[in-house]
NUKOL-82953 format. One line per 10 residues: number of its first residue (from 0); for each residue x, y, z of N, C-alpha, C. Coordinates in nm, 2 decimals, decimal comma. Layout:
<gukes>
NUM	X/Y/Z/X/Y/Z/X/Y/Z ~ ...
</gukes>
This chain:
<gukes>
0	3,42/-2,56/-1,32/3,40/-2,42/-1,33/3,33/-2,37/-1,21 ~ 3,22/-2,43/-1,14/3,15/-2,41/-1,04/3,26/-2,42/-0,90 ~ 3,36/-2,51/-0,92/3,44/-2,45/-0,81/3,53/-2,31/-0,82 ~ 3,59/-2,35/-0,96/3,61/-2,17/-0,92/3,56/-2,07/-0,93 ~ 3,43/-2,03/-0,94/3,33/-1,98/-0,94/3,22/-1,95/-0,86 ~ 3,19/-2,04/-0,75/3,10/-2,08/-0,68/2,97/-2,00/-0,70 ~ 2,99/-1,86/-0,68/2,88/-1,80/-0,70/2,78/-1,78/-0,84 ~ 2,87/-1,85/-0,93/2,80/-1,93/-1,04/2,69/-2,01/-1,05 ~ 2,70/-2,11/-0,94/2,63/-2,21/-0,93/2,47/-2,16/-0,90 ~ 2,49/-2,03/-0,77/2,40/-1,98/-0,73/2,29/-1,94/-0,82
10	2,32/-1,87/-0,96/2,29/-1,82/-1,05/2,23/-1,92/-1,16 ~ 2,30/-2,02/-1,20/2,32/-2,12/-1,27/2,19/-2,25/-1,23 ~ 2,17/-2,29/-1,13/2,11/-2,38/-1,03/1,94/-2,33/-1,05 ~ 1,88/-2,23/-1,01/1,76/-2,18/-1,05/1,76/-2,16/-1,17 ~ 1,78/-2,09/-1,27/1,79/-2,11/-1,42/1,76/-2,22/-1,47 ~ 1,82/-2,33/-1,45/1,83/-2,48/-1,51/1,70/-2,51/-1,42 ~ 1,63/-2,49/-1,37/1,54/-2,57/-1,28/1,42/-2,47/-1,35 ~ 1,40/-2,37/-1,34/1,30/-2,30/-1,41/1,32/-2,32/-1,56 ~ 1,39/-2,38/-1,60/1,38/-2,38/-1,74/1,37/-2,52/-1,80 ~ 1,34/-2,63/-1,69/1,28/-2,71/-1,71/1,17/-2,74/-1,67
20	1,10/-2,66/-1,57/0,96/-2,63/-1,51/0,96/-2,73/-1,39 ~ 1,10/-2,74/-1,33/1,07/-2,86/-1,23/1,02/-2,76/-1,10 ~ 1,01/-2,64/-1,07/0,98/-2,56/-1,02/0,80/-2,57/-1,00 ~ 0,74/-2,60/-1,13/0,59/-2,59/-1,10/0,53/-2,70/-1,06 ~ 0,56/-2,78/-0,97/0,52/-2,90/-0,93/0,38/-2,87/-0,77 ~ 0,28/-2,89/-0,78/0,21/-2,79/-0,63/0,12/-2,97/-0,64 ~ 0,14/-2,99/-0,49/0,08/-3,12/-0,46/0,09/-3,25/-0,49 ~ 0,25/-3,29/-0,57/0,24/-3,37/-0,64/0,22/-3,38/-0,81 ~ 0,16/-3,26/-0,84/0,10/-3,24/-0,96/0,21/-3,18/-1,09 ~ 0,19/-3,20/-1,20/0,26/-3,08/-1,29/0,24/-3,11/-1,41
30	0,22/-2,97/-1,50/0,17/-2,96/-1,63/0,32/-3,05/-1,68 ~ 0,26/-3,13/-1,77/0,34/-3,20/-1,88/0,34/-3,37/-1,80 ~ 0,30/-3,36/-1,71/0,31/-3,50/-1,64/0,22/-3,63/-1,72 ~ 0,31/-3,73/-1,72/0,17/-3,82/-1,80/0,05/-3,85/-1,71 ~ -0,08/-3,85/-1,82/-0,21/-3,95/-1,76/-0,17/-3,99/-1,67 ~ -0,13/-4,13/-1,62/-0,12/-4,22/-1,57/-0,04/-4,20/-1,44 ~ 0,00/-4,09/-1,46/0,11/-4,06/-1,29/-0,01/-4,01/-1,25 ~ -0,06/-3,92/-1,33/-0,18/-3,80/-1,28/-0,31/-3,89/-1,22 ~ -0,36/-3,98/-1,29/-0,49/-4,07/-1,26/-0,41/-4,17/-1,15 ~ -0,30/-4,19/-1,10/-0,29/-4,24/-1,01/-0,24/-4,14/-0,88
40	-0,17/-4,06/-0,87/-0,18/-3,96/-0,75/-0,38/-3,90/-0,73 ~ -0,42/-3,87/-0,82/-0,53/-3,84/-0,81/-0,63/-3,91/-0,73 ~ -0,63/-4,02/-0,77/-0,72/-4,16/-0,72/-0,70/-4,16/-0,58 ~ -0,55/-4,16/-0,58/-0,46/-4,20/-0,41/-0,50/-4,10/-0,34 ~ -0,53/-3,99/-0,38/-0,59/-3,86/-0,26/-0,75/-3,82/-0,29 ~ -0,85/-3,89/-0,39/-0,96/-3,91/-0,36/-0,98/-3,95/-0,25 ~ -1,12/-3,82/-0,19/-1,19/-3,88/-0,08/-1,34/-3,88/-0,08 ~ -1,36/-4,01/-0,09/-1,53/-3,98/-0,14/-1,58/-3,98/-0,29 ~ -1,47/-4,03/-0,35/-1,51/-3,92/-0,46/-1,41/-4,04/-0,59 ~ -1,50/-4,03/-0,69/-1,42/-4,10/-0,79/-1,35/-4,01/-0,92
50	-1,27/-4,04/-1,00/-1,16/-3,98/-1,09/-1,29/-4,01/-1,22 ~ -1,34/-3,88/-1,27/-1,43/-3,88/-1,39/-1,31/-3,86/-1,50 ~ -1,29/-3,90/-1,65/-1,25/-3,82/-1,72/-1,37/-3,85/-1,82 ~ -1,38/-3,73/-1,92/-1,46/-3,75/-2,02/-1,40/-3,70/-2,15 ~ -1,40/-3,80/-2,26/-1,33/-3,78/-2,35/-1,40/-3,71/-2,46 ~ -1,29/-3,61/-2,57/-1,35/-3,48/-2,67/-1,47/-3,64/-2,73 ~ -1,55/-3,54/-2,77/-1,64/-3,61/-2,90/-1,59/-3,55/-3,04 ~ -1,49/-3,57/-3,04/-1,41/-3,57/-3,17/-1,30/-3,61/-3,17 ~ -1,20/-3,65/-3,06/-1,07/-3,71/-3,06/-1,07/-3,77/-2,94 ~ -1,03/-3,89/-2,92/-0,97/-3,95/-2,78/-0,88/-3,93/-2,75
60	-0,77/-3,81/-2,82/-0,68/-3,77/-2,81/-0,70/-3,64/-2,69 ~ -0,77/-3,60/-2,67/-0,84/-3,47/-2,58/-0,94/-3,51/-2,49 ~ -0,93/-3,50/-2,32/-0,97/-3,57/-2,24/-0,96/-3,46/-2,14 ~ -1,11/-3,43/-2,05/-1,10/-3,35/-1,95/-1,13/-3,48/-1,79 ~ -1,06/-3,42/-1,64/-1,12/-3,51/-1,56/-1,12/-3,41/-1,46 ~ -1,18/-3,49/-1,37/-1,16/-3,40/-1,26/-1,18/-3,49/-1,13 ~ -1,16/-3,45/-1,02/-1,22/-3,53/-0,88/-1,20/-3,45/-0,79 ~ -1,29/-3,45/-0,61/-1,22/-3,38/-0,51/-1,14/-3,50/-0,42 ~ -1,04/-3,40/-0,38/-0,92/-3,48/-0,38/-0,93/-3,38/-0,22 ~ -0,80/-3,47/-0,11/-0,78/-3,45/0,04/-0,63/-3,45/0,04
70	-0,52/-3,36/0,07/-0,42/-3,38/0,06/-0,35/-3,41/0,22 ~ -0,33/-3,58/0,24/-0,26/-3,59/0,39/-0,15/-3,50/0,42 ~ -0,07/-3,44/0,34/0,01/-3,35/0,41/-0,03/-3,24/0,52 ~ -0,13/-3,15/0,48/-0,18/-3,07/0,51/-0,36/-3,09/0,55 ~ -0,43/-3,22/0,50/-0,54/-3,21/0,50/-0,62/-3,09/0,44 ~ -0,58/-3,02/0,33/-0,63/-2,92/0,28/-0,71/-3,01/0,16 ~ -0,84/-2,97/0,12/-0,92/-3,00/0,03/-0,97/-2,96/-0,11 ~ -0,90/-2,99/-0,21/-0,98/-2,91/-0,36/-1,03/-3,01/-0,43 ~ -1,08/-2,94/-0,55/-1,18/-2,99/-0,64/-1,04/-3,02/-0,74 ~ -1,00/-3,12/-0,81/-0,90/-3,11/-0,89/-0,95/-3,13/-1,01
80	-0,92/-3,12/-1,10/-0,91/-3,09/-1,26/-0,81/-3,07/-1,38 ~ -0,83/-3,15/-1,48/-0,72/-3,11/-1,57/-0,74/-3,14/-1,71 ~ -0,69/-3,10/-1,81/-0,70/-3,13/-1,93/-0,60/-3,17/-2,00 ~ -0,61/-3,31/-2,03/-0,54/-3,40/-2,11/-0,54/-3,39/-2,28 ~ -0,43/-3,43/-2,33/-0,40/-3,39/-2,44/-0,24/-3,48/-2,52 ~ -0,28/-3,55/-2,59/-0,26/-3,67/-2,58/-0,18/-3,76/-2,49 ~ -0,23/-3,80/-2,41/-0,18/-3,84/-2,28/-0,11/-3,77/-2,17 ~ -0,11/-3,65/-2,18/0,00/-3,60/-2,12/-0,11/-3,46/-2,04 ~ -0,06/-3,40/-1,90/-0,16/-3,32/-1,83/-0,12/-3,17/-1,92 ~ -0,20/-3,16/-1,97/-0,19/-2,96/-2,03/-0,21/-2,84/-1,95
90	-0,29/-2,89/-1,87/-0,36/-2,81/-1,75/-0,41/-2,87/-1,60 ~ -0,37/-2,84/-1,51/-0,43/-2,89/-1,38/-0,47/-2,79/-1,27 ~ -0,60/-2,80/-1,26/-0,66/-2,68/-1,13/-0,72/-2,71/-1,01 ~ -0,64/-2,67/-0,91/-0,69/-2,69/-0,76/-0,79/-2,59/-0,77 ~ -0,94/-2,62/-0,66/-1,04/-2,51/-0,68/-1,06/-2,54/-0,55 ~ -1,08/-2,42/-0,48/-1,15/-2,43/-0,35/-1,19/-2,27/-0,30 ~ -1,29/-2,33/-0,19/-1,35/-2,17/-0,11/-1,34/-2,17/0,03 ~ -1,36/-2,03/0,06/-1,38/-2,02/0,22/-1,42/-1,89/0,22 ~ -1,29/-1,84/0,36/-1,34/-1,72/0,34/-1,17/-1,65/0,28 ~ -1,13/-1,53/0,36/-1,06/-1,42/0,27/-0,87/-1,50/0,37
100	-0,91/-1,57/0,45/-0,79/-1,62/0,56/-0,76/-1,76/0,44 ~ -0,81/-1,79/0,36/-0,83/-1,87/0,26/-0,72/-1,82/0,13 ~ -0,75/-1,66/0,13/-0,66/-1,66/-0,01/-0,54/-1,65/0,05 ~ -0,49/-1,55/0,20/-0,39/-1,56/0,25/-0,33/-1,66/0,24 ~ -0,37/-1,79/0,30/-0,31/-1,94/0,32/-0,24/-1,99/0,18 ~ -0,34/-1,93/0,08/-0,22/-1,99/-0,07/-0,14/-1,85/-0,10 ~ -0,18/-1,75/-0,09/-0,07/-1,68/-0,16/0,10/-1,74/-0,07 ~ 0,07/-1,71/0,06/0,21/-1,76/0,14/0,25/-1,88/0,12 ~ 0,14/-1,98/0,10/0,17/-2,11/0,05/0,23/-2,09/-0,08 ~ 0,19/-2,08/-0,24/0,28/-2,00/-0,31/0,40/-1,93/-0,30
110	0,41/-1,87/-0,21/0,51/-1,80/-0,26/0,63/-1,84/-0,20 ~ 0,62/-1,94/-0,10/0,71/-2,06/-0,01/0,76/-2,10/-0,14 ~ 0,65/-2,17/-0,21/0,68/-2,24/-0,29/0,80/-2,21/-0,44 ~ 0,74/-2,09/-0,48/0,79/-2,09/-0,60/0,86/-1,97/-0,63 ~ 0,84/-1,86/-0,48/0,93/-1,79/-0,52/0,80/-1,61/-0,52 ~ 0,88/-1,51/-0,52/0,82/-1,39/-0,62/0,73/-1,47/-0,70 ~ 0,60/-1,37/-0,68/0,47/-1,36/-0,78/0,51/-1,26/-0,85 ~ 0,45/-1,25/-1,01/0,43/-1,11/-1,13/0,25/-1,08/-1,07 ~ 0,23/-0,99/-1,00/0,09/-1,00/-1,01/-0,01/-0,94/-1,17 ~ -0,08/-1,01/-1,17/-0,19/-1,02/-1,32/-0,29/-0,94/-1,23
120	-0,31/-0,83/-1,29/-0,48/-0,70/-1,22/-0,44/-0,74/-1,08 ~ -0,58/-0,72/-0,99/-0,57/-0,71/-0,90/-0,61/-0,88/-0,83 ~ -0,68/-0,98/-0,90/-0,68/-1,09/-0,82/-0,60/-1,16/-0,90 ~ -0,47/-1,21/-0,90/-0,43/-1,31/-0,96/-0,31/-1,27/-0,98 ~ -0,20/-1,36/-0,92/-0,06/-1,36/-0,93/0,02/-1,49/-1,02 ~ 0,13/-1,45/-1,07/0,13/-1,55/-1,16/0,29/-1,59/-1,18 ~ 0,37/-1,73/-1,19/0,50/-1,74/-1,20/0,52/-1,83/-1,34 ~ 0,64/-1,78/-1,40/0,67/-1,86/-1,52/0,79/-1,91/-1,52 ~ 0,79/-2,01/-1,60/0,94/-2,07/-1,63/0,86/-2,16/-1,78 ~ 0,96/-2,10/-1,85/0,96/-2,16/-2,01/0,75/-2,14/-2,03
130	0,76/-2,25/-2,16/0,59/-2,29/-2,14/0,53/-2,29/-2,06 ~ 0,58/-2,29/-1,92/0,49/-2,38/-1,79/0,47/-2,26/-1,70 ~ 0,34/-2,23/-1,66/0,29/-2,11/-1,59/0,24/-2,17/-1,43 ~ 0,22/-2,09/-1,33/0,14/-2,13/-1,20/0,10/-1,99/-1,25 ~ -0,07/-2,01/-1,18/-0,14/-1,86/-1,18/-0,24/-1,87/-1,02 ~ -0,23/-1,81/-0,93/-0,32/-1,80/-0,81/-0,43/-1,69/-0,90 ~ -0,55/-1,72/-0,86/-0,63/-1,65/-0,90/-0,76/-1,66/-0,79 ~ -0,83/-1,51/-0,74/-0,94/-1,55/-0,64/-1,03/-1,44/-0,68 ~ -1,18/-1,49/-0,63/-1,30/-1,41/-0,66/-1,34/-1,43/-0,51 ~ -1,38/-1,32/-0,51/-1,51/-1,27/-0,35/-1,65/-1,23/-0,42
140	-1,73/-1,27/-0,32/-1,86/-1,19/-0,29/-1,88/-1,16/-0,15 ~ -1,90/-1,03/-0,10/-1,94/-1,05/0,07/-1,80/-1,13/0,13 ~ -1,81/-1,23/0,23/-1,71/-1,28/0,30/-1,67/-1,39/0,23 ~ -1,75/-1,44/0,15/-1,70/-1,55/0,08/-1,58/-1,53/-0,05 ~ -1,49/-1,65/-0,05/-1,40/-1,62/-0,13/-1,38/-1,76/-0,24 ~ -1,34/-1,77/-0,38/-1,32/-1,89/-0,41/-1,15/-1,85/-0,52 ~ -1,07/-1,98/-0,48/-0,94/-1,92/-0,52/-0,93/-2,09/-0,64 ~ -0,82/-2,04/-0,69/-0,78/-2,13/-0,79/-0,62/-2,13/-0,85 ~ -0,59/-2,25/-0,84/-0,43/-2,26/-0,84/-0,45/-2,33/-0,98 ~ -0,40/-2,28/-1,12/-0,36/-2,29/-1,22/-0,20/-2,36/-1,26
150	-0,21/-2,49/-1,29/-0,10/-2,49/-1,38/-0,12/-2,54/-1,52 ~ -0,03/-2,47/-1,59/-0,04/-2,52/-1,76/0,09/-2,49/-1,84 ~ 0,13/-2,60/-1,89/0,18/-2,61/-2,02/0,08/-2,51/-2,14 ~ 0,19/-2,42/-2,14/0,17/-2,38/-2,28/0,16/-2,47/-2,39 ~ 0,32/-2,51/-2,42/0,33/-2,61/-2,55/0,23/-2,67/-2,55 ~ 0,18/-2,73/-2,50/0,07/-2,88/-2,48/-0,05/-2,82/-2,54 ~ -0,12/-2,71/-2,44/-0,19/-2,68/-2,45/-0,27/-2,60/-2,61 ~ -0,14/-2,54/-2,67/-0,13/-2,49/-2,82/-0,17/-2,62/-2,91 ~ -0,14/-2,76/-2,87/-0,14/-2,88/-2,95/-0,30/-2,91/-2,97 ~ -0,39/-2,83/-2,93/-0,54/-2,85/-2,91/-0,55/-2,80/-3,05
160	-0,50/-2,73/-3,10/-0,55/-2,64/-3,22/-0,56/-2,77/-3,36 ~ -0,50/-2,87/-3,32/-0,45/-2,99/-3,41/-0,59/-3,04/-3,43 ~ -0,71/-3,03/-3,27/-0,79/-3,11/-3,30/-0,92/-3,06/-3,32 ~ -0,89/-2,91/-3,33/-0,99/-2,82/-3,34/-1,07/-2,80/-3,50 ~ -1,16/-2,83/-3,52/-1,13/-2,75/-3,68/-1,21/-2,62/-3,70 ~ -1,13/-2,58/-3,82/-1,13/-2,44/-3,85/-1,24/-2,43/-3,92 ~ -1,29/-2,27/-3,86/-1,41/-2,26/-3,94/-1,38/-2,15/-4,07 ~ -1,42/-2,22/-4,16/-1,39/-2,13/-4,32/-1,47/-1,99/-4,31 ~ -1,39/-1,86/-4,36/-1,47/-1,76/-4,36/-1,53/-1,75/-4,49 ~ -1,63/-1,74/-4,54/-1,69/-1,71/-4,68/-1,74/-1,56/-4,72
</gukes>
């Protein structure tokens, strides 16, 4: 069909790729990825710095970690973080600051990446495909700036509700 069609493919090719979220991958990283990929890319670009996770005090099913991490590609530096949920990443956030030449560097960085932003108010741009979100998000004071690259599984992340319990209204 794609041959006689070709311009099908064009159409067809991003669809299937956004609707599997292979699209939100930033650093190696991606919501839905197991533990164990994540705690080992993670470790491999710690600098200084060791891989904390700390597990819910109600399920070892729910596990937050974090570390600062050095990426040799770029030598760009964040604080990484994410939240696990039964084994699997639900959420992962790059954090870092500078100054305002800082939020430039990721928005263009983003948007290389994945395409058109939907912008969210006025600090925070955001791309979707299925469950799986990227959100750039930055705060200022004065010259200083601190930005945050968001990825999450929806699905995953709704699965928290399993371990949450409900409080009875009376």
């Amino acid at each position: 069909m794609l041959r006689r069609f070709p311009s099908l493919g064009v159409l067809l090719v991003p669809a299937a790729l956004a609707a599997q979220g292979a699209g939100l991958t930033y650093r190696g990283f991606a919501p839905g990825m197991a533990y164990r990929a994540f705690a080992e890319r993670a470790r491999g670009l710690a600098e200084g710095d060791v891989l904390r996770c700390n597990t819910s005090a109600n399920t070892a099913q729910l596990m937050e970690c974090g570390v600062a991490i050095r990426d040799p590609a770029d030598s760009a530096r964040f604080y990484l973080s994410a939240y696990v949920i039964e084994g699997k990443i639900a959420m992962v956030s790059f954090g870092d600051s500078g100054d305002a030449r800082l939020v430039v560097r990721a928005q263009r960085d983003l948007l290389g990446r994945f395409g058109p932003a939907h912008p969210r108010g006025v600090d925070s741009w955001e791309w979707a495909a299925g469950p799986r979100v990227a959100r750039l998000s930055w705060r200022g004071r004065g010259a200083a700036r601190w930005i945050y690259v968001n990825l999450t599984d929806n699905a995953l992340m709704n699965g928290i509700s399993r371990y949450v319990e409900r409080v009875k209204k009376s």
